[in-house]
C-alpha positions as CSV (number, residue, x, y, z in Angstrom):
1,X,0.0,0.0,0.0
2,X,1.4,3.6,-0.6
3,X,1.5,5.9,2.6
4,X,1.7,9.1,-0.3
5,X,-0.6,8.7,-3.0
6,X,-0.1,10.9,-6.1
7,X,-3.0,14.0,-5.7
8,X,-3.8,14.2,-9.4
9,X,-7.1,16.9,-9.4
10,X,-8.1,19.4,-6.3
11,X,-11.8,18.6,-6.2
12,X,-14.1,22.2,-6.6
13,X,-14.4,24.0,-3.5
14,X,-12.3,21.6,-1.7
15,X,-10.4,24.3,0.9
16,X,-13.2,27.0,0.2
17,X,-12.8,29.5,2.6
18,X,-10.2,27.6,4.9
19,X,-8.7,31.4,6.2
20,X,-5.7,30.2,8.5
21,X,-4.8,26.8,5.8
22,X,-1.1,26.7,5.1
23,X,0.3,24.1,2.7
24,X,4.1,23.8,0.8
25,X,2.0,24.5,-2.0
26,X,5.0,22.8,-4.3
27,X,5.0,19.5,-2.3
28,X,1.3,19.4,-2.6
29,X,1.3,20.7,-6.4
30,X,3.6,17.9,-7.6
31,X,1.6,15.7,-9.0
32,X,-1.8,18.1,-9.5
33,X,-3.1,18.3,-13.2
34,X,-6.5,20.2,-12.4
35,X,-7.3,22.9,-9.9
36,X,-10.6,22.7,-9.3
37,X,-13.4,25.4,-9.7
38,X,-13.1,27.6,-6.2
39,X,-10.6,25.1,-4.7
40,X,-8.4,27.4,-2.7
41,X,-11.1,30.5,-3.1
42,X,-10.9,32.8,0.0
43,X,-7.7,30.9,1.8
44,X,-6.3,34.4,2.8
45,X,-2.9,32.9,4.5
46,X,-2.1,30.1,1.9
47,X,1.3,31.0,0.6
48,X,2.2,30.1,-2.9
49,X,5.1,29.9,-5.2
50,X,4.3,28.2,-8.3
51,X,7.3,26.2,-10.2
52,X,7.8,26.0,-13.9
53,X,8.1,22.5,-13.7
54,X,4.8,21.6,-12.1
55,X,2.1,19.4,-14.1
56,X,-0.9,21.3,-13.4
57,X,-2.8,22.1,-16.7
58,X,-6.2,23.5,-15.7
59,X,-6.6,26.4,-12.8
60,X,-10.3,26.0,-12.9
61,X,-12.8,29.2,-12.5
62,X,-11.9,30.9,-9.0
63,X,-9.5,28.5,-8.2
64,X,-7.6,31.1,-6.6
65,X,-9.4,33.6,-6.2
66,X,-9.1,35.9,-2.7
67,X,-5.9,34.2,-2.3
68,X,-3.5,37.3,-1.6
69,X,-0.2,35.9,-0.6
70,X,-0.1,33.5,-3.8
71,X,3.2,34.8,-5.1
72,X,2.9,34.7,-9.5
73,X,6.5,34.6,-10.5
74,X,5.5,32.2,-13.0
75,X,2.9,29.4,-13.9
76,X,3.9,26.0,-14.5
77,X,4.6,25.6,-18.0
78,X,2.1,22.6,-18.4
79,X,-0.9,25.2,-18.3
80,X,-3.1,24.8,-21.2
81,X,-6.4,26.8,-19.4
82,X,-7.0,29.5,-17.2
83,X,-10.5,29.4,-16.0
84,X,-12.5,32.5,-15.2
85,X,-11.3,34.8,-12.3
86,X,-8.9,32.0,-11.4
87,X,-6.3,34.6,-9.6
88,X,-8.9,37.0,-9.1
89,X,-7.8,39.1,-6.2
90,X,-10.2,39.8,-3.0
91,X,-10.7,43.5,-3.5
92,X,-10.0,46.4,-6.0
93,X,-8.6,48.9,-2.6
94,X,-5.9,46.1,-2.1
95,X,-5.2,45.0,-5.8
96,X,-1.9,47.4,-5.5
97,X,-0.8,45.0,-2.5
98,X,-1.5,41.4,-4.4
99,X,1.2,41.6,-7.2
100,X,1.7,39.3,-10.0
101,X,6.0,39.6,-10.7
102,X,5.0,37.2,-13.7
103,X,6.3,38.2,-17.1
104,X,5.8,34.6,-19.3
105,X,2.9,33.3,-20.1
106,X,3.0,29.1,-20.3
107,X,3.9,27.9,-24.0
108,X,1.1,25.6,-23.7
109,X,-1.3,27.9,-22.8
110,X,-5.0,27.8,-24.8
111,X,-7.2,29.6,-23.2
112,X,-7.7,32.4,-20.7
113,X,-10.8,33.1,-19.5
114,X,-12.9,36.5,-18.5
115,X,-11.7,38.7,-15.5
116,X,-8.7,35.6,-15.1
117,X,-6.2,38.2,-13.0
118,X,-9.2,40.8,-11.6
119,X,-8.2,42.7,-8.7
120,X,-4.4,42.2,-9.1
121,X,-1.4,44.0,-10.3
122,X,1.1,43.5,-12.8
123,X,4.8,44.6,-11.2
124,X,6.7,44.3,-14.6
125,X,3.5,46.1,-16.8
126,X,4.1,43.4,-19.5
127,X,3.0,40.0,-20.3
128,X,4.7,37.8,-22.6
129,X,2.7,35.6,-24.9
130,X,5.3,35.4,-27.8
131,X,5.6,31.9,-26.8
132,X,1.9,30.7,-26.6
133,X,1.9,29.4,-30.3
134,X,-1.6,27.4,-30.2
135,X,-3.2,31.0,-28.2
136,X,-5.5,32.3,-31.1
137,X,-8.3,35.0,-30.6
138,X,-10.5,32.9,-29.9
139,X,-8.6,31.5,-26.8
140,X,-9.1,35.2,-25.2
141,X,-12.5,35.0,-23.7
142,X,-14.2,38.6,-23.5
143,X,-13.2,41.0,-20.2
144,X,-10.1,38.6,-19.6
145,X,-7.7,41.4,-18.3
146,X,-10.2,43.4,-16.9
147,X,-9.0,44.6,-13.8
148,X,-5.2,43.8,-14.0
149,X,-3.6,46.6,-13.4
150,X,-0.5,48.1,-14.6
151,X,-0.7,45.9,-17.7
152,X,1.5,47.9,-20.4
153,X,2.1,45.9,-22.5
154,X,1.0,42.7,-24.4
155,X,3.6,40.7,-26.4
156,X,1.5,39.3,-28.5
157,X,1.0,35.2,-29.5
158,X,2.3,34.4,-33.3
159,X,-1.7,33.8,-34.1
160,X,-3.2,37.0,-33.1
161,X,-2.0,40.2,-34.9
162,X,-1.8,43.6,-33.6
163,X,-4.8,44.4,-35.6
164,X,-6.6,41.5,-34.2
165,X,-5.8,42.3,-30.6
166,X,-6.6,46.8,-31.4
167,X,-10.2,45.2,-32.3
168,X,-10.2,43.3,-29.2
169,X,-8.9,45.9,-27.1
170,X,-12.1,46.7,-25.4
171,X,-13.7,43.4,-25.0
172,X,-10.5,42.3,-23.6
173,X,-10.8,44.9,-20.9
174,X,-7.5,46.8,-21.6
175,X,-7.0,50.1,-20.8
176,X,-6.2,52.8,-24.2
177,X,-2.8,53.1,-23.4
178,X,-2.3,49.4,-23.2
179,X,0.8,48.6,-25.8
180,X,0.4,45.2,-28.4
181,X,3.7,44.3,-29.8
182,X,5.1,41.3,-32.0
183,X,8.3,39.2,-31.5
């Protein structure tokens, strides 16, 4: 019999609201494909520092959300789907103290969906998608940035085009003096 079985999926709303629950979150995240939909929503003192090497693919809707001290350096590069207001922060007043330091997106990434980083802010001002090669418009679901703030700038993925991205501006929830680029 194994003592440590292999935790594969975080069922939805399985540490809902659990204030004072403190995990290694990269001991627990080894083997995790899915996040489940409000998993870890409202666990105010979980501590977080995602690894690039971590097999977690889906971050299911709210799976984070109200989870300030989740540190976004960077998401595991197995990350195919961002489910709606996954990272979504607990407040707009305190969005200035619950940072995202992340500046590449997963290569693997599909989908993001609506209001994915609410109520957060971007330290760097840019996201990097130049390596996100199956992202296409489609994969951007309406109002996805709305609310990050400080976003800058948005490298663009090879299959959307600046002009593709200026007609999405809006929908998308970026601000006018939001910047699309190509590398």
């Amino acid at each position: 019999m194994n003592d440590n079985p292999l935790i594969t999926h975080v069922p939805n709303y399985c540490f809902n609201n659990c204030a004072n629950l403190k995990l290694d979150g990269n001991d627990i995240f080894h083997s995790v494909e899915e996040v489940g939909q409000s998993a870890f929503e409202g666990c105010s003192a979980l501590v977080l520092n995602f690894e690039s090497t971590l097999k977690m693919r889906i971050v299911g809707d709210s799976a984070f959300e109200k989870t300030n001290n989740i540190s976004l350096n960077q998401l595991p590069e197995s990350v195919t789907t961002i489910q709606k207001e996954a990272f979504r922060g607990a407040t707009t007043a305190e969005a200035k103290d619950q940072h995202i330091n992340l500046m590449e997106m997963p290569d693997d990434l599909t989908y993001i969906g609506a209001k994915a980083f609410d109520r957060r802010y971007l330290v760097h001002g840019e996201l990097d998608f130049s390596n996100c090669t199956e992202l296409t418009i489609d994969g951007i679901a309406s109002s996805a940035f709305t609310g990050l703030l400080n976003f800058n700038t948005f490298i663009l993925p090879p299959k959307i085009s600046v002009e593709q991205a200026e007609g999405k501006r809006l929908s998308w929830g970026l601000e006018a003096t939001t910047v699309f680029e190509k590398r």
